[in-house]
C-alpha positions as a printed Julia matrix, in Angstrom:
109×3 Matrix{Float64}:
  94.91  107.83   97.8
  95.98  106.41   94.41
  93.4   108.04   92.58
  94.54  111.97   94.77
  98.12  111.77   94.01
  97.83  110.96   90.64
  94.9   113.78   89.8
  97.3   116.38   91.95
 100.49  115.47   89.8
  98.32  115.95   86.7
  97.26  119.66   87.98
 100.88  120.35   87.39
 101.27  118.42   84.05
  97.72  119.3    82.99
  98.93  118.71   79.01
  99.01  114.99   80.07
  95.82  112.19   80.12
  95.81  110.98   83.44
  96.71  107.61   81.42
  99.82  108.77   80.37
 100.78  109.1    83.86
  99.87  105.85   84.97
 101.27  104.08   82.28
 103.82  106.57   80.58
 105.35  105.71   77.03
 109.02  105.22   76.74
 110.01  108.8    75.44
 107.75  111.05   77.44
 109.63  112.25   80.24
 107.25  114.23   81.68
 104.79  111.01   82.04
 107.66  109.28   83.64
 108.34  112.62   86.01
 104.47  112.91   87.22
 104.04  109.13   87.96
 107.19  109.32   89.9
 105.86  112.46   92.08
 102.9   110.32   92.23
 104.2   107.14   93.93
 106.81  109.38   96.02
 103.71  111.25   97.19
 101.99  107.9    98.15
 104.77  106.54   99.6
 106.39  109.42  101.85
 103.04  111.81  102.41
 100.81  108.83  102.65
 102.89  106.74  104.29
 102.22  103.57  102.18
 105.27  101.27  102.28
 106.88  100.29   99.14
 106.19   96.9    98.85
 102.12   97.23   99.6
 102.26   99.76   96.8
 104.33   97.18   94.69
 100.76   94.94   94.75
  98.87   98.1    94.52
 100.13  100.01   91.03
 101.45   96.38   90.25
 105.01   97.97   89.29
 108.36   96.49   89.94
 109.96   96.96   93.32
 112.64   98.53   91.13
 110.22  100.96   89.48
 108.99  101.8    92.84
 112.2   102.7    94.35
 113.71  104.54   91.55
 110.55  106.45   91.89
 111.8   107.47   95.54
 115.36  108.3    94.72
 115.05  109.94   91.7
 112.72  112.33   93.37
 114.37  112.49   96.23
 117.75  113.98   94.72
 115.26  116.24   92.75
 114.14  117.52   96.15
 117.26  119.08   96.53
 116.58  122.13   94.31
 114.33  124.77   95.51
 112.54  125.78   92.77
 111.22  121.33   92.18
 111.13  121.55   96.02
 107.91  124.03   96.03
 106.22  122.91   93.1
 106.59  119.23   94.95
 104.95  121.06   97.7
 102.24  122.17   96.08
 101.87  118.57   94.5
 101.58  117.04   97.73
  99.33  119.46   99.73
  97.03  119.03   96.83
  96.79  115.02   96.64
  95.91  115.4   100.34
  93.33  118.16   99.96
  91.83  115.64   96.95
  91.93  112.56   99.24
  90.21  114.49  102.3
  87.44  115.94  100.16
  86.66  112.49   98.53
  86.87  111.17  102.47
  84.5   113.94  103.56
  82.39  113.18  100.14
  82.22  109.45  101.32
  81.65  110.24  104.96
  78.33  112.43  103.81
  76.98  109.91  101.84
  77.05  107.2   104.16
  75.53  109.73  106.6
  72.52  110.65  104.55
  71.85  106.46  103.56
């Protein structure tokens, strides 16, 4: 699920390493932006609660839930509202083609 949300926010922030949104650097916005769609994503879509993903991305609660607000006010515009959308529907369609990926390979051993 990690590995979905942050390959979908990096479909919309394709000028970014996939590094830079795990672990962005102090003055690039944008890096902070994606990996906060990413753990809102995992946390409201997914359904993972805060302080499992705490252990998980090994972040501060604090990161975590700044994460959730900040995108959360953001949701409020229409325009950061659809391309959030699309973010979203595309981590899932990522995590169920690795699942179905997974699935056929343990079929055919």
């Amino acid at each position: 699920m990690v590995s979905a949300c942050y390959r979908a926010s990096r479909s919309h922030f394709n000028h970014l390493p996939i590094q830079h949104i795990i672990n962005p650097p102090r003055d690039m916005f944008d890096a902070k932006l994606a990996r906060q769609l990413a753990i809102h994503i995992l946390t409201v879509e997914f359904d993972i609660p805060r302080r499992r993903l705490v252990k998980i991305l090994a972040l501060a609660r604090t990161t975590i839930y700044g994460a959730v607000c900040t995108i959360d006010e953001r949701l409020y515009d229409p325009v950061f509202e659809r391309a959030y959308c699309r973010i979203s529907a595309r981590a899932q369609d990522l995590f169920m083609a690795t699942m179905r990926e997974a699935s056929m390979q343990e079929d055919a051993a």
